[in-house]
MOPAC internal coordinates of N, CA, C and O (Angstrom, degrees):
PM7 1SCF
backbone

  N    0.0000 0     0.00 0     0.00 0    0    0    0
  C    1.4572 1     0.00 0     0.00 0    1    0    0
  C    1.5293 1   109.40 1     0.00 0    2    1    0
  O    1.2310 1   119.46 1   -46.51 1    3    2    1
  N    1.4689 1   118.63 1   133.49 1    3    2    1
  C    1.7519 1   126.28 1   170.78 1    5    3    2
  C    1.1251 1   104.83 1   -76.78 1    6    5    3
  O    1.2310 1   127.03 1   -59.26 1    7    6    5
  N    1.5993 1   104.09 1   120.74 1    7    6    5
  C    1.3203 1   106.04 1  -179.10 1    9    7    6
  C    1.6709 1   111.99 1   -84.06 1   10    9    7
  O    1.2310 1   114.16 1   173.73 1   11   10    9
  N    1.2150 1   128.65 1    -6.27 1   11   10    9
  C    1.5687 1   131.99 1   160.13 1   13   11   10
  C    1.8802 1    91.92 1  -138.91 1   14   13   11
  O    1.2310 1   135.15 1   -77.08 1   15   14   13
  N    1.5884 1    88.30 1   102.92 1   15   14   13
  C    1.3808 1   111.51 1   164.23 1   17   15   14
  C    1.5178 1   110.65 1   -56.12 1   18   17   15
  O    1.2310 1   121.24 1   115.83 1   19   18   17
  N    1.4543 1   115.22 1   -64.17 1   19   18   17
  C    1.7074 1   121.03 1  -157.40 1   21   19   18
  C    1.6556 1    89.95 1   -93.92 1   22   21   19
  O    1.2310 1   105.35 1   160.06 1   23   22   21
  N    1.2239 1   144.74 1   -19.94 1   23   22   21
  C    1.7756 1   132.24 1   171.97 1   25   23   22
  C    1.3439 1   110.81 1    84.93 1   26   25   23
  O    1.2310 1   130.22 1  -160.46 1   27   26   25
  N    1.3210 1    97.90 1    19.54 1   27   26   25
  C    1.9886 1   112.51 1  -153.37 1   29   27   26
  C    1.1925 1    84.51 1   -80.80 1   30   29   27
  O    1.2310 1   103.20 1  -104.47 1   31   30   29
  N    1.3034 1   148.47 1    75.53 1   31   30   29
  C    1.6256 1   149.35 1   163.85 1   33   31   30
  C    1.9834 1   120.62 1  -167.74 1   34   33   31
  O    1.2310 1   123.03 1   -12.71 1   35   34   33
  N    1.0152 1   111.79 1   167.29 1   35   34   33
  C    1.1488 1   115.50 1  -157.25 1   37   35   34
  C    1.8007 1   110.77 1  -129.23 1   38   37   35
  O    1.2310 1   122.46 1   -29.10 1   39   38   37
  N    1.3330 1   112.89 1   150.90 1   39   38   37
  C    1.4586 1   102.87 1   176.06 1   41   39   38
  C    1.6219 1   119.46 1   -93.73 1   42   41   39
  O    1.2310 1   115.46 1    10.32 1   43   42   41
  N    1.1503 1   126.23 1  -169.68 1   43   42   41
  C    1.3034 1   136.23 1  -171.42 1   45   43   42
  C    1.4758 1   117.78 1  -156.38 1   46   45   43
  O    1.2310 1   115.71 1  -103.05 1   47   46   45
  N    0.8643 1   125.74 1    76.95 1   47   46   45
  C    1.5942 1   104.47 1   169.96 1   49   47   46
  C    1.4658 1   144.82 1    -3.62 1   50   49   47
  O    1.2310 1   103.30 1   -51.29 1   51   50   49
  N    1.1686 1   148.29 1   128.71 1   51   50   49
  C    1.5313 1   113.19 1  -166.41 1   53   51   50
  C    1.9764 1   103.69 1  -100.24 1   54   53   51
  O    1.2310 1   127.64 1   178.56 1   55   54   53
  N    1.3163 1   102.90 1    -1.44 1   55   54   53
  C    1.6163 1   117.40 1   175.36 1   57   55   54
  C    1.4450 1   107.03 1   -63.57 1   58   57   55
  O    1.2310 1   118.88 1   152.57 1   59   58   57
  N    1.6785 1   119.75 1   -27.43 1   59   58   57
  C    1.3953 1   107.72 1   175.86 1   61   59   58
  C    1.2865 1   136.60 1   -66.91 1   62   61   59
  O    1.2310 1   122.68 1   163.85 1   63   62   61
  N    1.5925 1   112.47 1   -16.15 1   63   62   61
  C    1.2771 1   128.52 1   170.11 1   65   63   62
  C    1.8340 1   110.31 1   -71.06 1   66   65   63
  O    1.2310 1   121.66 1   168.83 1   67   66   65
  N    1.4348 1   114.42 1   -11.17 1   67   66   65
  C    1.4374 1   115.49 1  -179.37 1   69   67   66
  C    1.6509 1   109.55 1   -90.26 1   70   69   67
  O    1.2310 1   121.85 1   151.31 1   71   70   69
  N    1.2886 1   114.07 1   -28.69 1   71   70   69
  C    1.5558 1   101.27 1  -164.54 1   73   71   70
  C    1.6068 1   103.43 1  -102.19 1   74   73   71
  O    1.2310 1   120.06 1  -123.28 1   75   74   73
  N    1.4842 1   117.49 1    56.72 1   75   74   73
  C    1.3132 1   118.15 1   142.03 1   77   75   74
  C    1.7531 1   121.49 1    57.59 1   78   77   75
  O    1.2310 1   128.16 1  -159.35 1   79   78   77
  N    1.4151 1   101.89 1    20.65 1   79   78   77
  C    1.6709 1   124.01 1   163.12 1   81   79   78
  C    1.7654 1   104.59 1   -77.78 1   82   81   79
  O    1.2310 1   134.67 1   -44.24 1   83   82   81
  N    1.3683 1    89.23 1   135.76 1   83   82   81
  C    1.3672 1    92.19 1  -173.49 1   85   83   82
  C    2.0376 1   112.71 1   -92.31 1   86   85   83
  O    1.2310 1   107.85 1    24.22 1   87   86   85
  N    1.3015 1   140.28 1  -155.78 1   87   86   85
  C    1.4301 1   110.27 1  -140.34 1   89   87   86
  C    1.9872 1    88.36 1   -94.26 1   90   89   87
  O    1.2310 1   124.05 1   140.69 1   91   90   89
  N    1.4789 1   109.84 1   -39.31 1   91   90   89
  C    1.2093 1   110.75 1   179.52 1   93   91   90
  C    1.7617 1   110.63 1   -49.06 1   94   93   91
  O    1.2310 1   125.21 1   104.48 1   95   94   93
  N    1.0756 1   107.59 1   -75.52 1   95   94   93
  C    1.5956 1   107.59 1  -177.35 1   97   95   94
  C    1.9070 1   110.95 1   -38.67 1   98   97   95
  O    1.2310 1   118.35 1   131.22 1   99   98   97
  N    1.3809 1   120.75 1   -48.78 1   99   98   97
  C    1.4790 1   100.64 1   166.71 1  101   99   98
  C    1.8212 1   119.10 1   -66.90 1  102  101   99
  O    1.2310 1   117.06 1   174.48 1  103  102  101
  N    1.2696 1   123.20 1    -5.52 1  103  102  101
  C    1.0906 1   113.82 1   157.94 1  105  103  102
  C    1.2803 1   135.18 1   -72.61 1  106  105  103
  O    1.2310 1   126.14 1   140.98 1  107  106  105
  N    1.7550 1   105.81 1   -39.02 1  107  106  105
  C    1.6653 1   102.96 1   155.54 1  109  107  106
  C    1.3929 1   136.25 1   -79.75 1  110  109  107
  O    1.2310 1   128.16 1   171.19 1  111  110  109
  N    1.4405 1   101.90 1    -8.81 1  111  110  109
  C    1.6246 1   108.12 1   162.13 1  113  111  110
  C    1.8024 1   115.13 1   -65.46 1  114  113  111
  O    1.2310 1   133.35 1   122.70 1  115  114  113
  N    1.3902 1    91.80 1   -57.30 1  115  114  113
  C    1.5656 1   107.18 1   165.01 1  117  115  114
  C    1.6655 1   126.32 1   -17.50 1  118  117  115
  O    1.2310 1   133.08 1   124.22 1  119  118  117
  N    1.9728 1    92.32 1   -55.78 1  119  118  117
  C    1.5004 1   111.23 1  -165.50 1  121  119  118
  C    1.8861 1    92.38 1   -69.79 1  122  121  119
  O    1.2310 1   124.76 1   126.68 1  123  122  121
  N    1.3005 1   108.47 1   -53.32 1  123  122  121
  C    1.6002 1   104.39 1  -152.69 1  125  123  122
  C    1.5329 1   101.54 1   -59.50 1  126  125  123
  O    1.2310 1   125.08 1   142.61 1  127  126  125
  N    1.5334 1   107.85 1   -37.39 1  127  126  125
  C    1.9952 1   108.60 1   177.03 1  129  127  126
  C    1.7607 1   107.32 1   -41.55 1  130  129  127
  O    1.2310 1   129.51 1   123.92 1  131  130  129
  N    1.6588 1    99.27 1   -56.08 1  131  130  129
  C    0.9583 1    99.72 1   173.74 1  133  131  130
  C    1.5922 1   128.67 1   -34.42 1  134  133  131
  O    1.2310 1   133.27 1   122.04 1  135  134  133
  N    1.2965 1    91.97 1   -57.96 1  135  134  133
  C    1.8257 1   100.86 1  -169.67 1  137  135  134
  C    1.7848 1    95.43 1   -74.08 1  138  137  135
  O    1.2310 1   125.54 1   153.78 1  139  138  137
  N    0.7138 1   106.97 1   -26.22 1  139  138  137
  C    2.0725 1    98.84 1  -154.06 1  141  139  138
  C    1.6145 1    96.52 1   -63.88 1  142  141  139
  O    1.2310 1   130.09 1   -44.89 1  143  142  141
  N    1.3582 1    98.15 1   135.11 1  143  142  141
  C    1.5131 1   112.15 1   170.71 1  145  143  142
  C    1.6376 1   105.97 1   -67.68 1  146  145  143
  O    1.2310 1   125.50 1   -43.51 1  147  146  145
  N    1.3392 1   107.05 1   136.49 1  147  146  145
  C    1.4752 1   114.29 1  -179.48 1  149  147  146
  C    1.2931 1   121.99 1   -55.77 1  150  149  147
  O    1.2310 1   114.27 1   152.35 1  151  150  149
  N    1.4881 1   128.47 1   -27.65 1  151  150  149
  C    1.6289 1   124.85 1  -167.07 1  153  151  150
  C    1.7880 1    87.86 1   -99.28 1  154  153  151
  O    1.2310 1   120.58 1   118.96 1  155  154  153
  N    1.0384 1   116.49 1   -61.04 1  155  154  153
  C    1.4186 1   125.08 1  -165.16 1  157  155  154
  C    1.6222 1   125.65 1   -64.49 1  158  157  155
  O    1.2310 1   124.88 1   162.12 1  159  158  157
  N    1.5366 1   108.24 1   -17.88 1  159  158  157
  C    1.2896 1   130.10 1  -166.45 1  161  159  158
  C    1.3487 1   117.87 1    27.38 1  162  161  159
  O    1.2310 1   127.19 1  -121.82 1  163  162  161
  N    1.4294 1   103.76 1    58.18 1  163  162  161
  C    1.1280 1   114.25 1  -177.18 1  165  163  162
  C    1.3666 1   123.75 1  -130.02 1  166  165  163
  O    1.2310 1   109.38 1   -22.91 1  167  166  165
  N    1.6981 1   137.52 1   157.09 1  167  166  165
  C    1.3889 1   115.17 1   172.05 1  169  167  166
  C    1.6260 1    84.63 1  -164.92 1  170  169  167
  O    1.2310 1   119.12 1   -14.54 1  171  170  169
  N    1.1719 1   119.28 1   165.46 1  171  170  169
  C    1.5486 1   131.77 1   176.75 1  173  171  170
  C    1.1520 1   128.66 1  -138.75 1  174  173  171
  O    1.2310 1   117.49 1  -148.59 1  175  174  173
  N    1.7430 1   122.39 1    31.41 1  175  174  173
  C    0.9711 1   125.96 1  -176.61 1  177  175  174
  C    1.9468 1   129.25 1   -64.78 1  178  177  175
  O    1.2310 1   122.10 1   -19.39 1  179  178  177
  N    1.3374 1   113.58 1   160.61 1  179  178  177
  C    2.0372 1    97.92 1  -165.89 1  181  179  178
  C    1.6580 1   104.80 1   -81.08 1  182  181  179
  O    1.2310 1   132.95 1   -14.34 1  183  182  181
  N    0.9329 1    92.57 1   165.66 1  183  182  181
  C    1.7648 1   107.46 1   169.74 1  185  183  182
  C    1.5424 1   113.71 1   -44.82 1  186  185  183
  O    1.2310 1   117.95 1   147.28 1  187  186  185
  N    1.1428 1   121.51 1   -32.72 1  187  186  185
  C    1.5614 1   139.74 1  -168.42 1  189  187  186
  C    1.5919 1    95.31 1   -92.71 1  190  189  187
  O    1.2310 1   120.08 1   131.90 1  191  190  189
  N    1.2928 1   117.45 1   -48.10 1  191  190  189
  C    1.2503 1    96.27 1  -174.04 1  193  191  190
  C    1.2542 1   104.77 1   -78.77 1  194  193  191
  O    1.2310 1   101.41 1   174.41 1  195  194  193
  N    1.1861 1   151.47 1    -5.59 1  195  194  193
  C    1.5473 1   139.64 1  -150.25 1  197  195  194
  C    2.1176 1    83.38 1  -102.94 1  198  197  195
  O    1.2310 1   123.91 1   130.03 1  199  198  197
  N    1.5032 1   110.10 1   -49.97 1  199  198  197
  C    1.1991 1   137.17 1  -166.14 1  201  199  198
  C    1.7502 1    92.80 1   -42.50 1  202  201  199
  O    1.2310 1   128.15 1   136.47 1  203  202  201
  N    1.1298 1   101.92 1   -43.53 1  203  202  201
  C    1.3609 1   115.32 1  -168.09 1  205  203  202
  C    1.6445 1   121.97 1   -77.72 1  206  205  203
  O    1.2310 1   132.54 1   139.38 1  207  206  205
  N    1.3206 1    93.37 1   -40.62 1  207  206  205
  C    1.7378 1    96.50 1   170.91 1  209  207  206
  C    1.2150 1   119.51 1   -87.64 1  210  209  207
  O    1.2310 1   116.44 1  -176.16 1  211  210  209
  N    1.4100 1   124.37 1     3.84 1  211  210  209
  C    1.6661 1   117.56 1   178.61 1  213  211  210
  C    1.2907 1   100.09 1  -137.41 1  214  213  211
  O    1.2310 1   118.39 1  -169.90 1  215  214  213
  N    1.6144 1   120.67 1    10.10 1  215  214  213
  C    1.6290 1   136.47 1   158.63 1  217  215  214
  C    1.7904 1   108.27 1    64.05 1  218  217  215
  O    1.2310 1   133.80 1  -134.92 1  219  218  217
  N    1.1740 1    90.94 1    45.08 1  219  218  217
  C    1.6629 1    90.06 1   162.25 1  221  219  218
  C    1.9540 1   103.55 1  -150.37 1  222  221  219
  O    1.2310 1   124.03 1   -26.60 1  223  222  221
  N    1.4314 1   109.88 1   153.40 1  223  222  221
  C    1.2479 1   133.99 1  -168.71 1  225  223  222
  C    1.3873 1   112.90 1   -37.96 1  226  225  223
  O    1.2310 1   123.52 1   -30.67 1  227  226  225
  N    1.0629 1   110.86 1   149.33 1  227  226  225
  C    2.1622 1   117.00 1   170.35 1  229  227  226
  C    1.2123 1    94.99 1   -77.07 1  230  229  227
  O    1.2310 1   107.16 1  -149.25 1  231  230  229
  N    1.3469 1   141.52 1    30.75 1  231  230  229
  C    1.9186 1   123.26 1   166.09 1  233  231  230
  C    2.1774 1    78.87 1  -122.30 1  234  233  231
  O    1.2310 1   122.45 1   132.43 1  235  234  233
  N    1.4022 1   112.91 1   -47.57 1  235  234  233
  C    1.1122 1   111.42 1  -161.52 1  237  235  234
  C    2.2830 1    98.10 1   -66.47 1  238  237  235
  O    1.2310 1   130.49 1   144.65 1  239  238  237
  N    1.0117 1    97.37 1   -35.35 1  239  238  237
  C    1.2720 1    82.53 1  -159.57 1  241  239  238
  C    1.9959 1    93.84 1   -78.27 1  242  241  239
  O    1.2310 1   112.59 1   166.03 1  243  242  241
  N    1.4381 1   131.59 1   -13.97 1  243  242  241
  C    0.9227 1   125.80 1   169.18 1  245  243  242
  C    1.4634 1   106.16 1   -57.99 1  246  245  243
  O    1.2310 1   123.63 1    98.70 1  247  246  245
  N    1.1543 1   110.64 1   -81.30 1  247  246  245
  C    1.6723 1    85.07 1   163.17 1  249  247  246
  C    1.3247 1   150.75 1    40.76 1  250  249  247
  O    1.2310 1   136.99 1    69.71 1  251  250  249
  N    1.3655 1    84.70 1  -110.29 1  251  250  249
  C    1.7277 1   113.26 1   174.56 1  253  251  250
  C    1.2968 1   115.99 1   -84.53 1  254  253  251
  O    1.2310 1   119.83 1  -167.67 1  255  254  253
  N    1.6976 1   117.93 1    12.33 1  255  254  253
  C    1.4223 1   116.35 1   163.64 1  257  255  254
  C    1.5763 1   105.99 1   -79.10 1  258  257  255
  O    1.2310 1   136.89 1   128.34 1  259  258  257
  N    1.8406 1    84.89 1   -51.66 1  259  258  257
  C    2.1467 1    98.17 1  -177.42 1  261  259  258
  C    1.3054 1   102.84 1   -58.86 1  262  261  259
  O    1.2310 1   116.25 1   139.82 1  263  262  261
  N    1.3469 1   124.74 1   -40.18 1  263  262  261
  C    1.4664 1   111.75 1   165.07 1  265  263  262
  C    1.6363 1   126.51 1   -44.52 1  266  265  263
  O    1.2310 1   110.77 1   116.50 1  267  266  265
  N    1.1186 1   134.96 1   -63.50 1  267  266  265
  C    1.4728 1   134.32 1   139.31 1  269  267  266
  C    0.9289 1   141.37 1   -23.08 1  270  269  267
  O    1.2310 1   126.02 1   143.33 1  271  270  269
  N    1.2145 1   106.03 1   -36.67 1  271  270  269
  C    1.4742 1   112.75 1  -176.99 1  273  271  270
  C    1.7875 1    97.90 1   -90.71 1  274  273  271
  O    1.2310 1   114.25 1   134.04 1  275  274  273
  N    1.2984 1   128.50 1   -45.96 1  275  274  273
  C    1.5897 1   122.60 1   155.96 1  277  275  274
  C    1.4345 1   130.45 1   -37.76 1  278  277  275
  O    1.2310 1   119.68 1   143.95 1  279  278  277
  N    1.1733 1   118.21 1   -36.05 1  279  278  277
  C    1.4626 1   151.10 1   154.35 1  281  279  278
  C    1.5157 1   131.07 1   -45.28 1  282  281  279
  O    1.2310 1   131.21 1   148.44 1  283  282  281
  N    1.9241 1    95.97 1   -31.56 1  283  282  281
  C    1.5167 1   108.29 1   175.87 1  285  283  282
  C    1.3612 1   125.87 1    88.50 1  286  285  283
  O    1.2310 1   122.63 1   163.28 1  287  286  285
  N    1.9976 1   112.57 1   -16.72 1  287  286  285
  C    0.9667 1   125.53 1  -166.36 1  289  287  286
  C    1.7952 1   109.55 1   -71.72 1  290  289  287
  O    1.2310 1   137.41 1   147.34 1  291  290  289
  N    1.3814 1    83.88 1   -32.66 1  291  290  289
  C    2.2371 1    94.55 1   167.77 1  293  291  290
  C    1.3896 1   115.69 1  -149.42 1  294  293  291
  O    1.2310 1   125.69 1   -21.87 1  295  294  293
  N    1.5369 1   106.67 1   158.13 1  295  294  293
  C    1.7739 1   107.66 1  -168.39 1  297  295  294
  C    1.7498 1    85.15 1  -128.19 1  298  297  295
  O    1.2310 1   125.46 1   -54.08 1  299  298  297
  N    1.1503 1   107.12 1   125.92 1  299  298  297
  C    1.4896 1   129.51 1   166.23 1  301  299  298
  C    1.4690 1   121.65 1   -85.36 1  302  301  299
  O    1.2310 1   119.17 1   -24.44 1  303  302  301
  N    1.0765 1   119.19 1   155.56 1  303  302  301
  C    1.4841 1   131.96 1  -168.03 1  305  303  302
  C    1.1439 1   109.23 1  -158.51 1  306  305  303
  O    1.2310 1   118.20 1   -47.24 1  307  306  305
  N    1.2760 1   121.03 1   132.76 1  307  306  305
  C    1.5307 1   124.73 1   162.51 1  309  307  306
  C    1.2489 1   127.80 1   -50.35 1  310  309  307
  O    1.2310 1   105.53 1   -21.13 1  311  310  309
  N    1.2580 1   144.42 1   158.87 1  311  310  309
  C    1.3689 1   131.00 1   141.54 1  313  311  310
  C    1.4324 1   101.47 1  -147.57 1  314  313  311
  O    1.2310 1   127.96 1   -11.05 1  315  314  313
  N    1.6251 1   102.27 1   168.95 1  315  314  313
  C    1.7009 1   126.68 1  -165.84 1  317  315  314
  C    1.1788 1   103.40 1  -109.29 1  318  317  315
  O    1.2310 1   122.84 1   -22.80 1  319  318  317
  N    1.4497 1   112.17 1   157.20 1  319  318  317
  C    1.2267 1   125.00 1   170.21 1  321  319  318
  C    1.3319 1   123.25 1  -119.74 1  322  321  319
  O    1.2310 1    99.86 1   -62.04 1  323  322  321
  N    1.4617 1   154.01 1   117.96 1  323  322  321
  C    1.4418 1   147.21 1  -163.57 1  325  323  322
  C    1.7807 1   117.65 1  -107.38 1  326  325  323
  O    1.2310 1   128.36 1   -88.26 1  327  326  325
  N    1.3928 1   101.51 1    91.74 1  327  326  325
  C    1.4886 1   103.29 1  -172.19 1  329  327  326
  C    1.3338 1   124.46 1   -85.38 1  330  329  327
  O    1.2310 1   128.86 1   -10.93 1  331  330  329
  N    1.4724 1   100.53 1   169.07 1  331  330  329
  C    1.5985 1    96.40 1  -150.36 1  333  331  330
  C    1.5960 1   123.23 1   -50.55 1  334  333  331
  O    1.2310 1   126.09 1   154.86 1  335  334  333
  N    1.4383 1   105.90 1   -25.14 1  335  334  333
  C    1.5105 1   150.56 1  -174.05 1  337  335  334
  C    1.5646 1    90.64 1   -58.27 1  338  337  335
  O    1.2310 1   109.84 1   123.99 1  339  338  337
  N    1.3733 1   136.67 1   -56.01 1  339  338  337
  C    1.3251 1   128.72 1   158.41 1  341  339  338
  C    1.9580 1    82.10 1   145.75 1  342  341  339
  O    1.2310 1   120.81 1   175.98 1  343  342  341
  N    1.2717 1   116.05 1    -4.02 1  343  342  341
  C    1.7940 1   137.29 1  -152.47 1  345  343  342
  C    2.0509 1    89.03 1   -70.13 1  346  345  343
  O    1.2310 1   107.07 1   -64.21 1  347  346  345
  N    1.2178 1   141.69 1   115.79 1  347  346  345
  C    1.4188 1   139.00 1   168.30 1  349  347  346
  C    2.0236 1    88.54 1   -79.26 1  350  349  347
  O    1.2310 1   121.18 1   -55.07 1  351  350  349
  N    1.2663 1   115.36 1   124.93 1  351  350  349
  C    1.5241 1   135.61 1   140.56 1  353  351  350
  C    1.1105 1   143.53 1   -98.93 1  354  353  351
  O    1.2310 1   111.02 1   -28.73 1  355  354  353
  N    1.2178 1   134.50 1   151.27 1  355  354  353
  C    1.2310 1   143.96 1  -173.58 1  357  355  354
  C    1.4833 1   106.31 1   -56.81 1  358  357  355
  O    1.2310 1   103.84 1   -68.67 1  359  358  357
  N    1.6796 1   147.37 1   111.33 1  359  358  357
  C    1.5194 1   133.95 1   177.86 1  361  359  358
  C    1.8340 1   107.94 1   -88.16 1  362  361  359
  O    1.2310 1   130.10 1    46.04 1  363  362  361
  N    1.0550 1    98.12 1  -133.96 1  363  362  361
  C    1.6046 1   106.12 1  -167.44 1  365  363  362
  C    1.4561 1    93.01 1  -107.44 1  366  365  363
  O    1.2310 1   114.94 1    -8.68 1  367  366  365
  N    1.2458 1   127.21 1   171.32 1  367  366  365
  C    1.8219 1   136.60 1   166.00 1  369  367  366
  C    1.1497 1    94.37 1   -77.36 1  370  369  367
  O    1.2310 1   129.94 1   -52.29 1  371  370  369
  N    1.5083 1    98.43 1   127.71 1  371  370  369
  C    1.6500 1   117.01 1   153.55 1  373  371  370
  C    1.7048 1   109.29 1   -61.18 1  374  373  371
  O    1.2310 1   112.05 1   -46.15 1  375  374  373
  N    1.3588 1   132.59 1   133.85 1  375  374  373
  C    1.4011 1   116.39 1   168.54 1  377  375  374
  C    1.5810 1   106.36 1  -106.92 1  378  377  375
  O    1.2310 1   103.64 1   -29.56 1  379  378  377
  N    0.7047 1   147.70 1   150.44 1  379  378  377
  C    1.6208 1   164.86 1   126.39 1  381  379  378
  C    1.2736 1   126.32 1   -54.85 1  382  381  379
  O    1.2310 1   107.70 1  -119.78 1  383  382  381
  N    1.4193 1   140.55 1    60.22 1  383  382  381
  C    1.3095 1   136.54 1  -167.85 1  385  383  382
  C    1.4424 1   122.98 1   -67.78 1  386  385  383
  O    1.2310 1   124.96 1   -85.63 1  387  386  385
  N    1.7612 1   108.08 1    94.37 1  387  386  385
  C    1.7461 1   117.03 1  -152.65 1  389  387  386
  C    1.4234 1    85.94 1   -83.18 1  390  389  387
  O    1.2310 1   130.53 1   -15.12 1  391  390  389
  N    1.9279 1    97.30 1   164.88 1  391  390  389
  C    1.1746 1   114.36 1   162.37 1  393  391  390
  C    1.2840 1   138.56 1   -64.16 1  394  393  391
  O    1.2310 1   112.44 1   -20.45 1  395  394  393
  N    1.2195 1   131.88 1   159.55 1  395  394  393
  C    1.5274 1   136.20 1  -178.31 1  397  395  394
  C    1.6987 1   106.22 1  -102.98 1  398  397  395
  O    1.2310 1   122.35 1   -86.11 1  399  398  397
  N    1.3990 1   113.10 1    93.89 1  399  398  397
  C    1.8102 1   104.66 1   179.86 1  401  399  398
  C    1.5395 1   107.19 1  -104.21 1  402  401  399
  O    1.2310 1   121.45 1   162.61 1  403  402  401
  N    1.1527 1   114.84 1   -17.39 1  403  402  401
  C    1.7703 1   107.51 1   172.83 1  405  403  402
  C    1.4101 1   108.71 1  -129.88 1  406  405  403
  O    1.2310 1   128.00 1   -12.11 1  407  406  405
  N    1.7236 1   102.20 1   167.89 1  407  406  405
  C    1.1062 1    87.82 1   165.14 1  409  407  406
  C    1.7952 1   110.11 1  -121.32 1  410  409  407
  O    1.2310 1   120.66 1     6.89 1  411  410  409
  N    0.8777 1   116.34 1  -173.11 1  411  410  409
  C    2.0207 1   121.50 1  -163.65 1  413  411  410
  C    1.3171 1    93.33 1   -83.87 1  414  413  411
  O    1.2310 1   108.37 1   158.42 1  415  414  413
  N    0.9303 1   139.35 1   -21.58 1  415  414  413
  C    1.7439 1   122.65 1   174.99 1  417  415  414
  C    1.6738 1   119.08 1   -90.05 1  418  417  415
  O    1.2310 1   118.74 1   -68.71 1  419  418  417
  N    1.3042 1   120.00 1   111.29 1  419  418  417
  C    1.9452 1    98.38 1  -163.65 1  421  419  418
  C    1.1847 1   141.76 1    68.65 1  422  421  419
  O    1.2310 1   131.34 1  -176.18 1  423  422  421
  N    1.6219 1    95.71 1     3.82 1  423  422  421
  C    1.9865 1   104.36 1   173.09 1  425  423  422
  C    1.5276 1   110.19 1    32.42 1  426  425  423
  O    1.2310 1   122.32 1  -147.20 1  427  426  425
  N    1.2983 1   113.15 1    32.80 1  427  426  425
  C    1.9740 1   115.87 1   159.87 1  429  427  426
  C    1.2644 1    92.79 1   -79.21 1  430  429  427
  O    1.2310 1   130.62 1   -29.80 1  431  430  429
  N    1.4871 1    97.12 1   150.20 1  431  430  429
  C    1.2561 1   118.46 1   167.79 1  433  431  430
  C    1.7163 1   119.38 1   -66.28 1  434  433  431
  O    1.2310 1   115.78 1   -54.98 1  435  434  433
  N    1.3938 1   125.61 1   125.02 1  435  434  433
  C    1.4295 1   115.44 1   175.90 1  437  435  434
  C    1.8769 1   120.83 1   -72.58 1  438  437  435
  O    1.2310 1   128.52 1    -1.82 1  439  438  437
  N    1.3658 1   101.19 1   178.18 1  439  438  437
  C    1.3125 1    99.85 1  -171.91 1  441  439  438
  C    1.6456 1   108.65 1   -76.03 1  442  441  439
  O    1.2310 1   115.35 1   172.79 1  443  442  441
  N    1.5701 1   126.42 1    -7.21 1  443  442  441
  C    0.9846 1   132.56 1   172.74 1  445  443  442
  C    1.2523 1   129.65 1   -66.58 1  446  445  443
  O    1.2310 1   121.97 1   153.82 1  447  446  445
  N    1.5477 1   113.83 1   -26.18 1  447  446  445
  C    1.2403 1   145.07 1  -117.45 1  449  447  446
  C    1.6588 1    95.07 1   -79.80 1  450  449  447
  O    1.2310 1   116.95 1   136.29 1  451  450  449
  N    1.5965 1   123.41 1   -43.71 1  451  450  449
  C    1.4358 1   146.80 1   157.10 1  453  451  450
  C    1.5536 1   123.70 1   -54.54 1  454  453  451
  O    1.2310 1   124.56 1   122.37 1  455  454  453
  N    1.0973 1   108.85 1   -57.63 1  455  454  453
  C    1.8414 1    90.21 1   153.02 1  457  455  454
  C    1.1234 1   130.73 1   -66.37 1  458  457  455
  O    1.2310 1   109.65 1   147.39 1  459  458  457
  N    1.2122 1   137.02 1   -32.61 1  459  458  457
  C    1.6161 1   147.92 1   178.59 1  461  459  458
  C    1.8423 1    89.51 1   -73.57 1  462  461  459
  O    1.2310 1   112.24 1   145.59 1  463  462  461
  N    0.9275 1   132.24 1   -34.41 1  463  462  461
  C    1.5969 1   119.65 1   175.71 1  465  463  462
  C    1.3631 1    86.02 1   -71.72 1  466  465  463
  O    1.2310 1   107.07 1    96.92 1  467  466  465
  N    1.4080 1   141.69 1   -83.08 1  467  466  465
  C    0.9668 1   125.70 1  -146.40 1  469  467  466
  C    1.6488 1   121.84 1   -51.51 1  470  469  467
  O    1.2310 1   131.67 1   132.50 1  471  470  469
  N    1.5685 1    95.07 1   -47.50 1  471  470  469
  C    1.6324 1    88.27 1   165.95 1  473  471  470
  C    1.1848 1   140.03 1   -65.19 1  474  473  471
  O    1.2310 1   119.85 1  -177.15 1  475  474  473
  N    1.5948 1   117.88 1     2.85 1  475  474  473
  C    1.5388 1   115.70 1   178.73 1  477  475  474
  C    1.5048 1    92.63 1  -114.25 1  478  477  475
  O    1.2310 1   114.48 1  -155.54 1  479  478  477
  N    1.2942 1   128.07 1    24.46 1  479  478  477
  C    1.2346 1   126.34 1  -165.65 1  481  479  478
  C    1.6178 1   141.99 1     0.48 1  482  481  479
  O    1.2310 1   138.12 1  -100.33 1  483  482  481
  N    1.8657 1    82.49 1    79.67 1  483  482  481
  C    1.5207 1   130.91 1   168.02 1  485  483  482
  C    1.5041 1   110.32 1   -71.24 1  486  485  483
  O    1.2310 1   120.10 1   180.00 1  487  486  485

């Protein structure tokens, strides 16, 4: 028997519970794993929507993106949008969900440290 028929779930590292993020910020880390496409590790969802799935504000969850993103855990990027009008706009942040190779106590390398190379292809 499959114990997850539909795969409808996502992984987590268990190193994130070490580097001293408090419960909100692993919830928006949480969300973007969630969203990030597996090859590309990528996803670009808005401030409002993130705000929305881990139930705190688009000023609060800005935040705890720059928090993350200071952290190393994700690198943001702008992107544009081109409307029909011919008008270029401001879109949502691209996120980048980087690897985890140390951890904050003793800069040893974690046990992760080899898949996360492989997946950023190190």
């Amino acid at each position: 028997m499959n114990q997850f028929p539909n795969k409808n779930y996502f992984t987590m590292p268990n190193e994130i519970f070490s580097l001293g993020l408090d419960a909100s910020e692993i919830a928006v880390y949480a969300y973007l794993r969630c969203l990030e496409s597996r090859s590309t590790y990528q996803c670009w969802p808005s401030y409002t929507t993130i705000g929305n799935a881990v139930g705190r504000a688009k000023n609060t969850v800005m935040r705890y993106v720059d928090a993350l993103a200071e952290k190393g855990l994700v690198s943001t990027e702008p992107t544009s949008v081109l409307m029909r009008s011919g008008i270029k706009k401001n879109g949502n942040l691209r996120y980048t969900i980087r690897p985890i190779f140390f951890l904050p106590t003793g800069g040893r390398k974690c046990k992760m440290a080899a898949f996360w190379g492989r997946r950023a292809g190190l």
